[in-house]
N, C-alpha and C positions, 0 to 999 in steps of 0.2 A: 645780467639776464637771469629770471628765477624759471628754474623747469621745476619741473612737477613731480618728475621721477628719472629712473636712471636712463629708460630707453630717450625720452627727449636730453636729457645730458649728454647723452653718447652722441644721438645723432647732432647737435648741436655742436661737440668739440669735433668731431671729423667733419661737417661742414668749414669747421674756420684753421684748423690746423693740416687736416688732409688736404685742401685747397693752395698751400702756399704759406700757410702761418706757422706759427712756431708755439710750443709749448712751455707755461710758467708754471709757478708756483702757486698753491692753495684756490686752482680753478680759473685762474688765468690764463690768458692766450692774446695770443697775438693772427692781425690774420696778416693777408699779402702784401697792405696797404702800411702796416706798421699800429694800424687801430689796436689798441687793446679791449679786452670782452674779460669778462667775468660769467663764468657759465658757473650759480649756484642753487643749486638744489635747494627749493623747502626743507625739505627734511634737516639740510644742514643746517639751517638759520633757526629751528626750530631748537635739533643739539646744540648749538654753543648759546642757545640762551636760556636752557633750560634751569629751574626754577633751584635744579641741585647742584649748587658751584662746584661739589667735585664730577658730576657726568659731564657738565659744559665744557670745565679745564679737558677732561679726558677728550671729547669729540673735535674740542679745539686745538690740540695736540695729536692726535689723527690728522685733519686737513692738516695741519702745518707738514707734514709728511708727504702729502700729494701733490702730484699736478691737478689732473682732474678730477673731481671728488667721484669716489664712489660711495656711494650712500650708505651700502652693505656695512662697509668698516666703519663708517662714522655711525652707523646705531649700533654694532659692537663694542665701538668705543666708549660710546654712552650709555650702557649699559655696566660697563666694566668686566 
């Protein structure tokens, strides 16, 4: 699922985790039913495919450290 920004990311991961789901890695979730969801930001898909292979590697090395992306860290990341 692509959100837009951080507030629809947030409220979308406490919809399916605060509800009965459970929390994964690099923006994954699980809800009550056992369904898994991908809650990823534009912003992120924009950093890991940015056009400079060391900002991507960096932003994609961020998510791999998260559950839920925060957008914050991944354009710090990408930046360097």
């Amino acid at each position: 699922m692509a959100t837009d920004d951080q507030a629809e990311t947030d409220r979308l991961w406490k919809a399916i985790v605060g509800n009965g789901g459970q929390e994964s890695a690099c923006g994954w979730c699980k809800d009550k039913w056992g369904l898994s969801w991908q809650i990823t930001p534009r912003a992120l898909t924009a950093a890991i495919t940015d056009p400079d292979p060391a900002a991507a590697k960096r932003a994609f090395e961020a998510m791999m450290e998260m559950g839920k992306i925060d957008i914050a860290k991944i354009e710090a990341a990408r930046k360097g």
